[in-house]
Steps between C-alpha positions, in 0.01 A plus 500: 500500500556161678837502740703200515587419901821230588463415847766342707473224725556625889651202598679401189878570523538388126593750193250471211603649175339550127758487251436630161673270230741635244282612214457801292131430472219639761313230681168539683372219790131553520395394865153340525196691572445256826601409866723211389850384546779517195733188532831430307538206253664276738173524772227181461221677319156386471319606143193671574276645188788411245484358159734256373551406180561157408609256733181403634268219353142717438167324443256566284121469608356161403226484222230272455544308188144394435360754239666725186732396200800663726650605809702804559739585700627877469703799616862298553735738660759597230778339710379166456741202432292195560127392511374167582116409401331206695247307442257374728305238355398677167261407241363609206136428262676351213769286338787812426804504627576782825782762413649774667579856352733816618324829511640853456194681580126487693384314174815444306618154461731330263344232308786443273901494498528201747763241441509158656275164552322296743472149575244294690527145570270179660674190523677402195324727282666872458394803274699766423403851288707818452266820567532922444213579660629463868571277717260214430419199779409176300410358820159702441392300211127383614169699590533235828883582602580637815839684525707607791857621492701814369672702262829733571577778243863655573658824351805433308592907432322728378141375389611149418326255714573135528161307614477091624210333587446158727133397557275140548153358509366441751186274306777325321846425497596782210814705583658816297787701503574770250697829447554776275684789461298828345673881500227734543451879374510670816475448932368174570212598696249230542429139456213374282333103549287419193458218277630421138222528359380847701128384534482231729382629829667397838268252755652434818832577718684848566803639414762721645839655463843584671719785400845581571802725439 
């Protein structure tokens, strides 16, 4: 059985004590398995091999948006409040519309229950649609546009999520801005780019997210 040594200091002159509080319950301090030093909460600490949970903006690993009729992004910690999607120049083989979907699972996305509308504009001329499908960019409305900017879906409570989107040409002068609002079934989990239509294929650009608690 281990033995549990207190050593004084020789040349201390100081008194210190351990001081059980007032409690009818039975505590237990479990000292670490290492040569290490405990400090109180009042010492300057420096986090080593600690998680924290929220607080921090987290990165998701860029992918290539040149190929497929989607990109994925997956495996959202469950504390997740906010996730932003950028785009980085962006286009796609045909003439529908890019949209973005909320996932609760590896291949779970919904495609449905969204509430809200876009708007893109060039010049004098605007267009303006209501969608349920996700949050659509009208901006993306050529086989030639280019599109850069982002999206920002933000948790409510519970599993409502409140999503706004603010993206450009860059071939063109076409703008769009759009939100919706869309209650899902579960977790949000991941983040799903596709296009209305779900068979045009993306050609060019990359896309990426940020996550946050």
């Amino acid at each position: 059985m281990s033995s549990v040594a207190i050593t004084g200091n020789a040349a201390g002159a100081g008194v210190f004590t351990i001081a059980s509080p007032n409690s009818a319950s039975s505590f237990t301090a479990t000292l670490p398995a290492a040569t290490t030093t405990l400090v109180g909460t009042d010492a300057t600490q420096t986090l080593t091999n600690k998680t924290i949970q929220g607080g921090a903006i987290t990165a998701g690993t860029a992918v290539a948006s040149t190929s497929g009729t989607s990109i994925d992004f997956t495996g959202l910690p469950s504390w997740v409040k906010r996730v932003t999607v950028m785009f980085n120049s962006v286009s796609s083989s045909g003439t529908s519309l890019h949209q973005i979907q909320l996932g609760t699972g590896s291949t779970t996305f919904a495609t449905s229950g969204y509430a809200g509308g876009s708007m893109n504009t060039s010049g004098s001329a605007v267009a303006t649609n209501n969608y349920t499908s996700g949050l659509v960019n009208m901006a993306a409305n050529a086989a030639a546009a280019v599109i850069v900017g982002n999206a920002v879906f933000t948790n409510v409570s519970g599993n409502i999520w409140i999503g706004s989107l603010n993206c450009a040409r860059t071939d063109t002068t076409f703008t769009a801005i759009g939100s919706t609002v869309i209650t899902l079934g579960a977790v949000l989990t991941g983040v799903r780019i596709t296009t209305v239509n779900g068979t045009d294929t993306f050609d060019a650009g990359s896309i990426n997210i940020l996550y946050e608690g």
